[in-house]
TORPA-4810 file (N, C-alpha, C, O; in nm, 3 decimals):
<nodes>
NODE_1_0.082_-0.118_0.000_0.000_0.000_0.000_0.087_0.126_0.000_0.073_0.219_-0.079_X
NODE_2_0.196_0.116_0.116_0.257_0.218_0.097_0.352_0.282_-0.047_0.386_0.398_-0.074_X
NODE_3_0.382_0.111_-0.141_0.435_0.157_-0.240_0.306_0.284_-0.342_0.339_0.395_-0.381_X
NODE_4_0.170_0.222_-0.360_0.062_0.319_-0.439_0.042_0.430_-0.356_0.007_0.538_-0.403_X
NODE_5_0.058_0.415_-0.261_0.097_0.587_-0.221_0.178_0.692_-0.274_0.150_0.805_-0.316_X
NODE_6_0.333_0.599_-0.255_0.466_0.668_-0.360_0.444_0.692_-0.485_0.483_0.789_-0.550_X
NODE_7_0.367_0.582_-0.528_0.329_0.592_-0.688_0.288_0.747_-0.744_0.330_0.833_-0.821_X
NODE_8_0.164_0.717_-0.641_0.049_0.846_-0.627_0.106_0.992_-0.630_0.071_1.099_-0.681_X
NODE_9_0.233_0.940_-0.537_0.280_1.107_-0.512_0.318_1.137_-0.640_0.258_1.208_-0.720_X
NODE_10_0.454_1.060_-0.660_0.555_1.092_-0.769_0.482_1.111_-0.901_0.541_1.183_-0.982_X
NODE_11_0.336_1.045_-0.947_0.242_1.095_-1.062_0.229_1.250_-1.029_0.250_1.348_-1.101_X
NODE_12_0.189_1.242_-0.899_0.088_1.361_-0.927_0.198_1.473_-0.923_0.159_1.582_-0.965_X
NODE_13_0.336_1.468_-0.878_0.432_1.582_-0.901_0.444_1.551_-1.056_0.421_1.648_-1.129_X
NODE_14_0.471_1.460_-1.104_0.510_1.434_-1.321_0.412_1.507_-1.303_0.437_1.619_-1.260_X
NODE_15_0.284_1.475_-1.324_0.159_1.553_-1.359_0.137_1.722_-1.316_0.066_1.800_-1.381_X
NODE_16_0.216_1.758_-1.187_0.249_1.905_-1.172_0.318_1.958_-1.268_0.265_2.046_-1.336_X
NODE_17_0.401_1.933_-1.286_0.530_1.967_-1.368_0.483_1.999_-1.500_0.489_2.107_-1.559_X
NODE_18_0.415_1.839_-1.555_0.338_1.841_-1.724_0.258_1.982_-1.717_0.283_2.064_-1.806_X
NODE_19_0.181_2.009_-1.635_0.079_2.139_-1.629_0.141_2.236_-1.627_0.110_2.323_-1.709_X
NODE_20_0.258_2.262_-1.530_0.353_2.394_-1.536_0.406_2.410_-1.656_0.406_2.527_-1.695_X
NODE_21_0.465_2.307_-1.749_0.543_2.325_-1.838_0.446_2.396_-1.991_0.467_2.497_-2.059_X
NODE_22_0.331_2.282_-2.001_0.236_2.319_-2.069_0.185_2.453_-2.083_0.170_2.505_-2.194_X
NODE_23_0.152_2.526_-1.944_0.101_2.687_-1.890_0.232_2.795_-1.974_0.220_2.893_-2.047_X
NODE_24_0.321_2.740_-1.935_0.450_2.806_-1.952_0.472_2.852_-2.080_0.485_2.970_-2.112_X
NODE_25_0.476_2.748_-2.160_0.504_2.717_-2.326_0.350_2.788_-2.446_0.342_2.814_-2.566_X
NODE_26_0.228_2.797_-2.299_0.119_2.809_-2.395_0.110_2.976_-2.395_0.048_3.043_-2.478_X
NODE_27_0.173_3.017_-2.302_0.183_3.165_-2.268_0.209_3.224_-2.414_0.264_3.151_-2.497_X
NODE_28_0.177_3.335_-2.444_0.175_3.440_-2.598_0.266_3.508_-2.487_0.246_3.498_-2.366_X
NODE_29_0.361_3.575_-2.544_0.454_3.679_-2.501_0.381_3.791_-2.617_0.370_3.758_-2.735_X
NODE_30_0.344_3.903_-2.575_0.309_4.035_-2.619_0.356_4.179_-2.582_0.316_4.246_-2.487_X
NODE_31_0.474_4.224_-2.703_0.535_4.346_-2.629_0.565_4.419_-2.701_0.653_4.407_-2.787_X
NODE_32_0.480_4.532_-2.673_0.493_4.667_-2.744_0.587_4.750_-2.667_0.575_4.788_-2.551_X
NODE_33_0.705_4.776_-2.769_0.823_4.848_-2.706_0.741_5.010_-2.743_0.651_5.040_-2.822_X
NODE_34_0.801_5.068_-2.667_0.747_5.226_-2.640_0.873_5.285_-2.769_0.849_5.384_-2.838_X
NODE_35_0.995_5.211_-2.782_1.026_5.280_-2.878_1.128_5.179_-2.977_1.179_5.078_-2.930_X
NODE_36_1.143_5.211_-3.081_1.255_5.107_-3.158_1.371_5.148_-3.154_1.396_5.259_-3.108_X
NODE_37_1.497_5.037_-3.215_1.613_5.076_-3.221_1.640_5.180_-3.314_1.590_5.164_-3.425_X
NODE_38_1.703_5.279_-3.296_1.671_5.377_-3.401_1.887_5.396_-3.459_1.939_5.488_-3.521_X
NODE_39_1.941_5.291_-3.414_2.035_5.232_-3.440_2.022_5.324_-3.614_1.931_5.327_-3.697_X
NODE_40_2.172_5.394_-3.606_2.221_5.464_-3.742_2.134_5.558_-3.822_2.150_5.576_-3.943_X
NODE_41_2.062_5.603_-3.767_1.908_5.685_-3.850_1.971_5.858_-3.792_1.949_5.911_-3.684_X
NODE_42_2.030_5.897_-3.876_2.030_6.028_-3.872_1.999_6.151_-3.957_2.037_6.161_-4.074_X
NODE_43_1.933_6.237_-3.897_1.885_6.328_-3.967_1.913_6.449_-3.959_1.871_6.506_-3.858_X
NODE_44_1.990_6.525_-4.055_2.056_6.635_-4.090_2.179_6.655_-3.975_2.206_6.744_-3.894_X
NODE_45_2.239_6.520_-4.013_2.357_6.525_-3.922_2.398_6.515_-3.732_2.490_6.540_-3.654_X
NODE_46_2.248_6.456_-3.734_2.249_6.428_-3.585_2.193_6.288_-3.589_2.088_6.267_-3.648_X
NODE_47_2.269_6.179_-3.519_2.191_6.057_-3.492_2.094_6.044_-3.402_2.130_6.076_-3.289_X
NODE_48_1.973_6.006_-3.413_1.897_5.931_-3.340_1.924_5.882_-3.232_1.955_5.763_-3.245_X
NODE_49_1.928_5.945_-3.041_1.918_5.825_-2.980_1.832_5.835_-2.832_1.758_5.929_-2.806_X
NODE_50_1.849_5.750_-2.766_1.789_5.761_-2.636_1.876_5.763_-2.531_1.847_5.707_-2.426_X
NODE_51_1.990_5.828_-2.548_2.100_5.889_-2.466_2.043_5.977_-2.378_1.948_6.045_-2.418_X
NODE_52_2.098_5.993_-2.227_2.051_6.109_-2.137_2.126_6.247_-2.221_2.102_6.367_-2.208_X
NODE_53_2.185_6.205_-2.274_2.300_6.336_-2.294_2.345_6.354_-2.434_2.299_6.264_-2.504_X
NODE_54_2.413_6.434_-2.495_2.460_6.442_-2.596_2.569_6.563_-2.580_2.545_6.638_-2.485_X
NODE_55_2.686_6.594_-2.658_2.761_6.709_-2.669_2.777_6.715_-2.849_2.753_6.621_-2.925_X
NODE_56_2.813_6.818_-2.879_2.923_6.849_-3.010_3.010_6.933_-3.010_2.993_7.034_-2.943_X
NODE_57_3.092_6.919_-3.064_3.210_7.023_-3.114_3.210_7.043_-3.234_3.166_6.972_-3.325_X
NODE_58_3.289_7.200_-3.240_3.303_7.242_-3.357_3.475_7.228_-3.388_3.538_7.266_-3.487_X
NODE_59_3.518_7.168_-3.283_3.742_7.162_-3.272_3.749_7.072_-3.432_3.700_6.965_-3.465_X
NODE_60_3.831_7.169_-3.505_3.886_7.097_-3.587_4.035_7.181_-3.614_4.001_7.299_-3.608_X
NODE_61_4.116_7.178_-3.628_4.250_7.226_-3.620_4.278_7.296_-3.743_4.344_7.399_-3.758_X
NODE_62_4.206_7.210_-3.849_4.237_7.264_-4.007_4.123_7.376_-4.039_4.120_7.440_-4.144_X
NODE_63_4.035_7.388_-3.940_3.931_7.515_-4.036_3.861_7.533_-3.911_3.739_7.522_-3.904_X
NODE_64_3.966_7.573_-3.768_3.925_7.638_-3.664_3.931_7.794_-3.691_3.853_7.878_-3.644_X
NODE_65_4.034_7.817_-3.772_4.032_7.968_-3.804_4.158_8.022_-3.722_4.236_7.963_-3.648_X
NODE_66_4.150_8.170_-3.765_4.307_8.251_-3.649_4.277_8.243_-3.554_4.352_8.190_-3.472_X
NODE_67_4.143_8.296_-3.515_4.056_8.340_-3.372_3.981_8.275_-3.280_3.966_8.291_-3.159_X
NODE_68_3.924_8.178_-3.381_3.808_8.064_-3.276_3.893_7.956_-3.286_3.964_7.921_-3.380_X
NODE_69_3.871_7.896_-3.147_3.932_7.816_-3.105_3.857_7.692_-3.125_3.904_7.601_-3.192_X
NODE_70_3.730_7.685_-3.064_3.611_7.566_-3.074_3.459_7.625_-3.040_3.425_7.730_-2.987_X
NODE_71_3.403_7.545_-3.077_3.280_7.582_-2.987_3.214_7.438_-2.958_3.242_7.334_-3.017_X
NODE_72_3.111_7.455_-2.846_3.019_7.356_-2.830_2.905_7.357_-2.773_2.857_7.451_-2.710_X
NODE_73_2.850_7.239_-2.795_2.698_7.241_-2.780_2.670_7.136_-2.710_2.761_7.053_-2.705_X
NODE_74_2.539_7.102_-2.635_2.517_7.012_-2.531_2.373_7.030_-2.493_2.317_7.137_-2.472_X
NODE_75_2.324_6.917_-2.489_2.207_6.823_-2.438_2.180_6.775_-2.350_2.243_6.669_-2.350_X
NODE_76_2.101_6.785_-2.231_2.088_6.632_-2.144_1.936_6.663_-2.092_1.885_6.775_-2.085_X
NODE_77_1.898_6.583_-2.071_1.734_6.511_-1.977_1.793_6.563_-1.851_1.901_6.522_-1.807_X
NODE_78_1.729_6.644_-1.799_1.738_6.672_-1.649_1.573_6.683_-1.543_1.551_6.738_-1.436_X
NODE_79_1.478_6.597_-1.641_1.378_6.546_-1.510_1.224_6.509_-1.611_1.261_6.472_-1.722_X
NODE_80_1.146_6.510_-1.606_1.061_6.467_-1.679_0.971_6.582_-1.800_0.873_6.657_-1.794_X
NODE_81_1.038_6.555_-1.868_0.938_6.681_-1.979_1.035_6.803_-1.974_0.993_6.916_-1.999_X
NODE_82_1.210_6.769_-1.931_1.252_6.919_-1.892_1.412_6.845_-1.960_1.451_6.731_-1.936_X
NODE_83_1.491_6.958_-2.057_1.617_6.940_-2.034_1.670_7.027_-2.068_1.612_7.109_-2.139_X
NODE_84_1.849_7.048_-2.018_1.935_7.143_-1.979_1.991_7.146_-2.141_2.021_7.046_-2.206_X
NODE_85_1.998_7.285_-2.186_2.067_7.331_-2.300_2.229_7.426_-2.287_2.259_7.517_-2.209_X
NODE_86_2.280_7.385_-2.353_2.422_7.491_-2.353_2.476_7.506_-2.463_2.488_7.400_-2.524_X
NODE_87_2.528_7.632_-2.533_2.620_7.627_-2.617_2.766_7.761_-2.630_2.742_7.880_-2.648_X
NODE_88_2.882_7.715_-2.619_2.981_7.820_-2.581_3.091_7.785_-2.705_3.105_7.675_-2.758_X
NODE_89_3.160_7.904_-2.737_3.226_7.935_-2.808_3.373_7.991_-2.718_3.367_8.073_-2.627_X
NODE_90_3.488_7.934_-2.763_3.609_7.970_-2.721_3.697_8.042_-2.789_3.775_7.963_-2.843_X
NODE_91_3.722_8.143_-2.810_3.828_8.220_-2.878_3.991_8.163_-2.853_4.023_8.112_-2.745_X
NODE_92_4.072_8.176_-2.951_4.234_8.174_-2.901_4.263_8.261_-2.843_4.382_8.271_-2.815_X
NODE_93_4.184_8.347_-2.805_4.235_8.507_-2.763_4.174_8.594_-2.719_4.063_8.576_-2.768_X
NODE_94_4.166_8.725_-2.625_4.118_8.810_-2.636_4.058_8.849_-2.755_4.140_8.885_-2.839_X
NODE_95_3.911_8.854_-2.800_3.890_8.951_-2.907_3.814_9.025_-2.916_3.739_9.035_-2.820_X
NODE_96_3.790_9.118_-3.037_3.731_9.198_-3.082_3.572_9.159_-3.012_3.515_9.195_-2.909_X
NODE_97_3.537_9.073_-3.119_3.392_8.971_-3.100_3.384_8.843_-3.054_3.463_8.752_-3.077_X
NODE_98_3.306_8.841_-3.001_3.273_8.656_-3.007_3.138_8.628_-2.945_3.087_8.692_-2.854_X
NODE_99_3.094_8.533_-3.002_2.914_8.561_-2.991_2.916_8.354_-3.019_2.986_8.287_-3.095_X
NODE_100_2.812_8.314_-2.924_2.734_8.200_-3.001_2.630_8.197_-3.027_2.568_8.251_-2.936_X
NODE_101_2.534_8.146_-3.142_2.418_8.140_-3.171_2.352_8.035_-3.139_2.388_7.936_-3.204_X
NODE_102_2.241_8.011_-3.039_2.234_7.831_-2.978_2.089_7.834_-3.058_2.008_7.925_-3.040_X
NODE_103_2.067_7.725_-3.146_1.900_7.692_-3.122_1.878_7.597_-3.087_1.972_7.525_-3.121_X
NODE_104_1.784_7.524_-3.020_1.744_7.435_-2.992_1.624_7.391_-3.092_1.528_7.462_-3.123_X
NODE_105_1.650_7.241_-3.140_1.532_7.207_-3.229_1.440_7.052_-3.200_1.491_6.955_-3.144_X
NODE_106_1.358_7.055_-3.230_1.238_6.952_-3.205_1.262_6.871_-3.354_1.273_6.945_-3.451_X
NODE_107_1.268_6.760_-3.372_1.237_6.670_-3.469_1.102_6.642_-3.528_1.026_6.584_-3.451_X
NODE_108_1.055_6.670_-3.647_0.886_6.648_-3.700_0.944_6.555_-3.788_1.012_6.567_-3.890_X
NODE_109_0.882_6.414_-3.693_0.881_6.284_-3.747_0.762_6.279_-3.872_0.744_6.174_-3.933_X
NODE_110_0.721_6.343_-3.890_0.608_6.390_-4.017_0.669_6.404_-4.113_0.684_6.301_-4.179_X
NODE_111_0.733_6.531_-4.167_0.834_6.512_-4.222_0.953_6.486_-4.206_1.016_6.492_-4.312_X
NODE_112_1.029_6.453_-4.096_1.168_6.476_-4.104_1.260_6.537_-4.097_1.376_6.518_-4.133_X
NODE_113_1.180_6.668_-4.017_1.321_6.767_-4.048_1.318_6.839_-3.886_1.216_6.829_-3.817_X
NODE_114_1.407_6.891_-3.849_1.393_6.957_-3.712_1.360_7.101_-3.729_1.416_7.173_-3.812_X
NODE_115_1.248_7.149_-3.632_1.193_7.255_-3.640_1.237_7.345_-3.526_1.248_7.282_-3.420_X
NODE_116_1.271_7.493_-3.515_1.283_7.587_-3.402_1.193_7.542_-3.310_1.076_7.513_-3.336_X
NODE_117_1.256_7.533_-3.177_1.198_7.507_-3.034_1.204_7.631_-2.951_1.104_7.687_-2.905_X
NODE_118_1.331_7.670_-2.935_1.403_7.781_-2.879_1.505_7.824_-2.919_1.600_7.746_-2.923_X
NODE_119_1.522_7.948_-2.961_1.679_8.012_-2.981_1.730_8.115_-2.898_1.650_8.178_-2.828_X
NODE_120_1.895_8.152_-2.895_1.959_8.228_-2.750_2.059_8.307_-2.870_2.072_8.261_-2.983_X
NODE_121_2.112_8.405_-2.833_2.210_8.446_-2.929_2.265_8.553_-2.756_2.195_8.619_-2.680_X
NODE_122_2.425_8.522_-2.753_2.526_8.583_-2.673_2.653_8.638_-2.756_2.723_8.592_-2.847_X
NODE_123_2.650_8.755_-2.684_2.791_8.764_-2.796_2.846_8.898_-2.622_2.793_8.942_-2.520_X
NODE_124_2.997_8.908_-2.706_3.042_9.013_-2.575_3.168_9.072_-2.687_3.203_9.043_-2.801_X
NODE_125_3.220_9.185_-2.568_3.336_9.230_-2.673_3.485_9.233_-2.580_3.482_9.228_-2.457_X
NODE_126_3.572_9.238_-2.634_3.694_9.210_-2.589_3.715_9.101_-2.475_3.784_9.114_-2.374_X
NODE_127_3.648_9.002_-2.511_3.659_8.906_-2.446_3.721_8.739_-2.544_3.743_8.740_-2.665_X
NODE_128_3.735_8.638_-2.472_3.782_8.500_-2.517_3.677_8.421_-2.525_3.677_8.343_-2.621_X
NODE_129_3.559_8.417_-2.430_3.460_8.302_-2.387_3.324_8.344_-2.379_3.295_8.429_-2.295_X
NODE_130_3.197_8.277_-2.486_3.095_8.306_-2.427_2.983_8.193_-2.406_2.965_8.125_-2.506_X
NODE_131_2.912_8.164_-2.306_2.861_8.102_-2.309_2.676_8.091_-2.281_2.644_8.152_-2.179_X
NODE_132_2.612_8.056_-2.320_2.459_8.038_-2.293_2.394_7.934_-2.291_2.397_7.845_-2.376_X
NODE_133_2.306_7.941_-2.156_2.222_7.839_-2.097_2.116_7.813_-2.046_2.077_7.889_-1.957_X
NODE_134_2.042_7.708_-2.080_1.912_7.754_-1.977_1.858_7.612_-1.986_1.903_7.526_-2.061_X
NODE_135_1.735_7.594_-1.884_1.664_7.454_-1.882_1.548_7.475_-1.905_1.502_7.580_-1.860_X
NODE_136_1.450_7.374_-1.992_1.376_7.426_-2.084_1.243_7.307_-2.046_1.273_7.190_-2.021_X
NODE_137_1.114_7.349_-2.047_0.970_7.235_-2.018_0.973_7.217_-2.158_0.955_7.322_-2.219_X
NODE_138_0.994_7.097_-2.245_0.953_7.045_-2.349_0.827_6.948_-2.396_0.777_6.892_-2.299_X
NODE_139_0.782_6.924_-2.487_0.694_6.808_-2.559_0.765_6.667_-2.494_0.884_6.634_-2.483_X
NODE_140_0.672_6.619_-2.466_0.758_6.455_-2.437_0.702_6.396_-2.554_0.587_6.413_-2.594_X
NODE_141_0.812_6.306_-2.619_0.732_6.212_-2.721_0.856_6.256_-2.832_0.846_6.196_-2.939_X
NODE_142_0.948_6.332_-2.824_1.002_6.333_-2.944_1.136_6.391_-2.905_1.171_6.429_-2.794_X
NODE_143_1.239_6.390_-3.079_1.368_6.393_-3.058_1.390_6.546_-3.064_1.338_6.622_-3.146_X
NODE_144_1.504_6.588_-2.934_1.527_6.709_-2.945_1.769_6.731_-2.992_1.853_6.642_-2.977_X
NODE_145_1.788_6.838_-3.031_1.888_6.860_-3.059_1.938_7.019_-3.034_1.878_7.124_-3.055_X
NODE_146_2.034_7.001_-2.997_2.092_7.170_-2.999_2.201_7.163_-3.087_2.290_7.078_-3.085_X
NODE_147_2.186_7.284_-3.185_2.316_7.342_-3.291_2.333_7.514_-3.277_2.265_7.616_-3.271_X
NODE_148_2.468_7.467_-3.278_2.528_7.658_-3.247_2.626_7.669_-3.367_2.701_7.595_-3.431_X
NODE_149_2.582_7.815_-3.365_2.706_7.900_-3.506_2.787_7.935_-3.398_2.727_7.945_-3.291_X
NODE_150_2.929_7.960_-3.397_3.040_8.019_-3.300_3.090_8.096_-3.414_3.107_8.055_-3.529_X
NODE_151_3.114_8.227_-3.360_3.182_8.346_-3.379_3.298_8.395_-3.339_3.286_8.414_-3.218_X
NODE_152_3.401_8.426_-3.373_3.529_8.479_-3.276_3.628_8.585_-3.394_3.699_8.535_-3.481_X
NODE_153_3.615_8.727_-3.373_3.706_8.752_-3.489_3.753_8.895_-3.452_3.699_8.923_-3.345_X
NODE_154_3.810_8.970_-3.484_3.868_9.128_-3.455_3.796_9.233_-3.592_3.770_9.212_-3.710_X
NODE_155_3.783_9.341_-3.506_3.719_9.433_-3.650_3.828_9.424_-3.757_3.793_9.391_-3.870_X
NODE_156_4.002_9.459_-3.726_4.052_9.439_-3.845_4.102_9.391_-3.921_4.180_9.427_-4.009_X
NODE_157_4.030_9.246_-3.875_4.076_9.114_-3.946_3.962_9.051_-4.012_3.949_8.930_-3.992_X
NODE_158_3.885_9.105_-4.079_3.719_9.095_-4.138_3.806_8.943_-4.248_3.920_8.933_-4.293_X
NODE_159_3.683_8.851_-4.254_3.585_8.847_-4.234_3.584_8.730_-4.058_3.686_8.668_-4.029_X
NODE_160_3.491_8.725_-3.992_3.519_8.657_-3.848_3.520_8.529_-3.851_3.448_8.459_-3.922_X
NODE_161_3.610_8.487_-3.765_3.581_8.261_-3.802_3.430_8.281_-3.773_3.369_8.386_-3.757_X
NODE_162_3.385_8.151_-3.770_3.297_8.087_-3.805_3.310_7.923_-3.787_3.399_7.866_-3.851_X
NODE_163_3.225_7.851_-3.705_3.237_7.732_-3.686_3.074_7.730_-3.689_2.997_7.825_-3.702_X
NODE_164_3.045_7.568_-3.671_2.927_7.522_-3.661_2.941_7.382_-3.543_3.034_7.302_-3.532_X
NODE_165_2.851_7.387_-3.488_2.870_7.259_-3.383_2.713_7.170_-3.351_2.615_7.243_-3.342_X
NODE_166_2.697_7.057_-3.338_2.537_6.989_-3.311_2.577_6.856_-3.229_2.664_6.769_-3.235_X
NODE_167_2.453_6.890_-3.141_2.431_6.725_-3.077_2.396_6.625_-3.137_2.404_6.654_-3.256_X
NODE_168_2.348_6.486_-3.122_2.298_6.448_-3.139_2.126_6.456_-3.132_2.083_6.562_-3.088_X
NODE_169_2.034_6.362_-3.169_1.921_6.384_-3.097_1.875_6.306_-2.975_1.924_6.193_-2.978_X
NODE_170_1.815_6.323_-2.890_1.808_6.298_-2.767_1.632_6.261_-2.747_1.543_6.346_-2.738_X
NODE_171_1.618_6.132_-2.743_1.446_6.102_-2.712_1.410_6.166_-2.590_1.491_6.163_-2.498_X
NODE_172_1.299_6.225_-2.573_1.264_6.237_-2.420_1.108_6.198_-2.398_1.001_6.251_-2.429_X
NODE_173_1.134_6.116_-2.352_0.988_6.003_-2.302_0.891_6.110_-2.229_0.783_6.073_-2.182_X
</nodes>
């Protein structure tokens, strides 16, 4: 008797198991990702991503100019529906001018192209460094980017460098 007891048990655990495994295997997995890989998709020179952050430079050694040194630009998510913008321009030098132009742009996945969000324009005189910043309530749901013109030049050395600098784009959920 005691062996159809053992029997009994050890079925009815096979028979647990058969049911778990069955439940397991019959399960539908269903999953809507909130967003896709957007892996290499860039548009007008900014990639696609879901980075907290992004920077650019404008440093290039061969077509920094006499006067500008670099400039840059920068991105990041700093809380929900909100992120921190910057863009600064470095002179080699004391100069005449130096100014950056920051805009900030929104991506229209409609068409494709990034549209004005916000723009800043700084400039100073006889100075090396300028910079501008601010943190901004945005659209959630789409890609944002900052691009700056950098300026740096002396009145009598016309015409003034000129650089260009961009982030990437930056999802913000």
């Amino acid at each position: 008797m005691a062996i159809i007891n053992m029997n009994k048990r050890v079925l009815s655990v096979i028979c647990s198991l058969l049911v778990l495994c069955c439940m397991v295997l019959s399960i539908s997995v269903n999953v809507n990702a909130e967003r896709t890989d957007s892996a290499d998709i860039m548009v007008d020179g900014s990639l696609l991503t879901y980075d907290d952050c992004s920077t650019g430079t404008s440093f290039n050694s061969m077509t920094r100019g006499k006067h500008l040194m670099e400039g840059e630009s920068g991105i990041s998510k700093v809380g929900s529906g909100r992120i921190y913008v910057y863009g600064q321009t470095t002179a080699d030098h004391i100069v005449d001018f130096v100014a950056v132009l920051m805009y900030v742009e929104k991506l229209d996945e409609s068409d494709g192209l990034w549209g004005a969000y916000a723009d800043y324009t700084v400039d100073a005189r006889d100075k090396y460094y300028v910079i501008v910043d601010d943190t901004l309530a945005v659209d959630k749901g789409y890609y944002y980017r900052v691009h700056c013109e950098h300026i740096a030049g002396n009145e009598d050395d016309r015409p003034y460098d000129t650089a260009v600098s961009a982030t990437n784009g930056i999802w913000i959920p």
